[in-house]
PAGU-456002 format. One record per residue (C-alpha): y, x, z. Coordinates in pm, whole numbers, plus 50000, padded with zeros to 5 digits. Layout:
% PAGU-456002
ATOM       v       u       w
ATOM       Y       X       Z
...
***
This chain:
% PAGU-456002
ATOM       v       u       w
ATOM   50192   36963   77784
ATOM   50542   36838   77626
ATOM   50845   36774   77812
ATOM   50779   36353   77782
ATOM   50449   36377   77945
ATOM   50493   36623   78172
ATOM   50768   36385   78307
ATOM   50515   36089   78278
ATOM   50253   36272   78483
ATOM   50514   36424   78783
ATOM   50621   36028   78799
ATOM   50259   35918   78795
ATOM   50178   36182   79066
ATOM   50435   36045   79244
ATOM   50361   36197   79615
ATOM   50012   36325   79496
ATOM   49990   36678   79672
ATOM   49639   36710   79570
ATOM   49521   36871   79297
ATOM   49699   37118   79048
ATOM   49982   37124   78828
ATOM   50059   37324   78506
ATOM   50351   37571   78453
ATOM   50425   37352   78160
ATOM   50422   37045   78399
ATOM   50614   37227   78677
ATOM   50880   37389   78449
ATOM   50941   37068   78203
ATOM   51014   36880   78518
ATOM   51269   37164   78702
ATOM   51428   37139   78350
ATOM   51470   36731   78342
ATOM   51576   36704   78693
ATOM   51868   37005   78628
ATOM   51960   36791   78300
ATOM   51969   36473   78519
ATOM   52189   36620   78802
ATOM   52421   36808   78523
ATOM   52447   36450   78394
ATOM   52534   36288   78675
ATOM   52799   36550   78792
ATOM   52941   36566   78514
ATOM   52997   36208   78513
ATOM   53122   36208   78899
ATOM   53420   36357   78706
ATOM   53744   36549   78902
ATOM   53563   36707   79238
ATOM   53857   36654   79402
ATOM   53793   36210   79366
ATOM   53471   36185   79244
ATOM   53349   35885   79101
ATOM   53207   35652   79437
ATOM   52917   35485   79216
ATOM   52834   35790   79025
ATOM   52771   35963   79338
ATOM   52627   35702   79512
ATOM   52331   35708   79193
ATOM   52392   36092   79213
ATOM   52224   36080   79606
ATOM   51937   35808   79498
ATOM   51861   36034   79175
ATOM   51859   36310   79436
ATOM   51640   36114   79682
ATOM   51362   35967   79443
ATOM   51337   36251   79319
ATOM   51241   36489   79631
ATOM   50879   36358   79668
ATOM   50793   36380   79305
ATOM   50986   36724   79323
ATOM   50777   36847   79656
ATOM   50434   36699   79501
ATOM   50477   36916   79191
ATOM   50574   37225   79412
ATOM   50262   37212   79586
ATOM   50067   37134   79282
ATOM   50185   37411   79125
ATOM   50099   37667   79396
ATOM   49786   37521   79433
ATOM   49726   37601   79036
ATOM   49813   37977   79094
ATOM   49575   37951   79393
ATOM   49777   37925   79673
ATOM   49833   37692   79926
ATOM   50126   37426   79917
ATOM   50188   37499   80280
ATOM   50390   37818   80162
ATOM   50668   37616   80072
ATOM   50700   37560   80505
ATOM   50852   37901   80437
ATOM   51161   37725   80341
ATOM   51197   37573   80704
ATOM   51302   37946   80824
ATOM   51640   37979   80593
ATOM   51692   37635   80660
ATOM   51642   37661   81081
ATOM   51884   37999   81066
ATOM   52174   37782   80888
ATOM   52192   37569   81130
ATOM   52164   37854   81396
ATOM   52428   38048   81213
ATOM   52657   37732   81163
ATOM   52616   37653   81534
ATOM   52745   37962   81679
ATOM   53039   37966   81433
ATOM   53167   37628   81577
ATOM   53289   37784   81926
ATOM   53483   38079   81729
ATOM   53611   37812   81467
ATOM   53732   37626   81759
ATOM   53907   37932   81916
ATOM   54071   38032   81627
ATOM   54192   37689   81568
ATOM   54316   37672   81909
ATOM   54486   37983   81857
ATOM   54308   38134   82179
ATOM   54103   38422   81965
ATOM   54344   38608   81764
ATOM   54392   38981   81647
ATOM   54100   39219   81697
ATOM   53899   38935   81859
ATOM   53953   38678   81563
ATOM   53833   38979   81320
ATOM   53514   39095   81584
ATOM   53400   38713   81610
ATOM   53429   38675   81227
ATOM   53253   39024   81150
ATOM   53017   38850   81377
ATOM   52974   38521   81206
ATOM   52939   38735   80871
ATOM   52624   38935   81070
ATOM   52484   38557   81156
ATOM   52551   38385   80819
ATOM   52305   38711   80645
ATOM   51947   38666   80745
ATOM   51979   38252   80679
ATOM   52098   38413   80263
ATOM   51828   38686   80281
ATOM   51553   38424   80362
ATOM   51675   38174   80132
ATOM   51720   38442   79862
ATOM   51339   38592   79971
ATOM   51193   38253   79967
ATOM   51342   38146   79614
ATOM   51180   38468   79474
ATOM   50844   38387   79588
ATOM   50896   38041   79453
ATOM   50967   38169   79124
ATOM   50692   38465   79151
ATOM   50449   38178   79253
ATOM   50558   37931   78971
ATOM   50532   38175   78722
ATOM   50181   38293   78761
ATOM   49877   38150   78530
ATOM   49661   37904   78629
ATOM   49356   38017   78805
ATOM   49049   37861   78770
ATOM   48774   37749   78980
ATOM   48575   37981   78909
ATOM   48834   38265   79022
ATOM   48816   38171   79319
ATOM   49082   37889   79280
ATOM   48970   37625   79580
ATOM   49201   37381   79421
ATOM   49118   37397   79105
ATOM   48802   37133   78957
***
């Protein structure tokens, strides 16, 4: 599959999670959409006053795309043989961020305040560090399964594949 119709066919598939998808189809598309949202920050120009109707079309580009870009996920893994629901996986490093950047609020405020200083201001941010790991090591752990997953052949039906046709 070339990089047009691959592009064609995720677009098609719009928010089909059935069925399977080819590396070819999977990594042509990962390619486009990083060439689309290189495009569009590079046109949002100085990060410091970026460009209001660049990056309003830089979030829609970034929101039509996350269907198409889920769909193809789970095709994908279902074309290695495994099930899209692995990619629920990514709810873990997602629910410890928001764990981790809850607890930091109360020693962000403190500091602020200027009620946690000296030895407590360094314990409460040696504890924030000890917080903000696991969410990195899951997101980190979950990336390289992604990419372990994505990379694998295809695997037919008669493999075993029970996505496959």
């Amino acid at each position: 599959m070339n990089f047009g119709t691959a592009i064609k066919t995720v677009f098609t598939k719009y928010a089909d999670f059935k069925g399977v998808a080819s590396r070819s189809e999977y990594w042509w598309f990962s390619l486009f959409s990083l060439i689309m949202s290189g495009v569009l920050n590079a046109l949002m120009g100085d990060p410091n006053d970026p460009n209001a109707v660049v990056s309003g079309i830089s979030l829609l580009w970034s929101l039509g795309i996350l269907i198409p870009s889920l769909a193809v996920s789970v095709r994908r893994f279902h074309d290695a043989g495994f099930s899209g629901k692995w990619l629920l996986l990514y709810l873990v490093p997602t629910i410890l961020f928001v764990v981790a950047a809850a607890s930091s609020i109360p020693v962000i405020v403190s500091a602020v305040s200027g009620t946690l200083t000296g030895d407590a201001l360094a314990a409460a941010i040696a504890g924030l560090i000890g917080v903000a790991v696991p969410p990195l090591v899951a997101g980190f752990a979950m990336f390289v399964f992604n990419l372990v997953v994505s990379l694998l052949p295809s695997k037919s039906a008669a493999n075993g594949n029970k996505y496959a046709a």
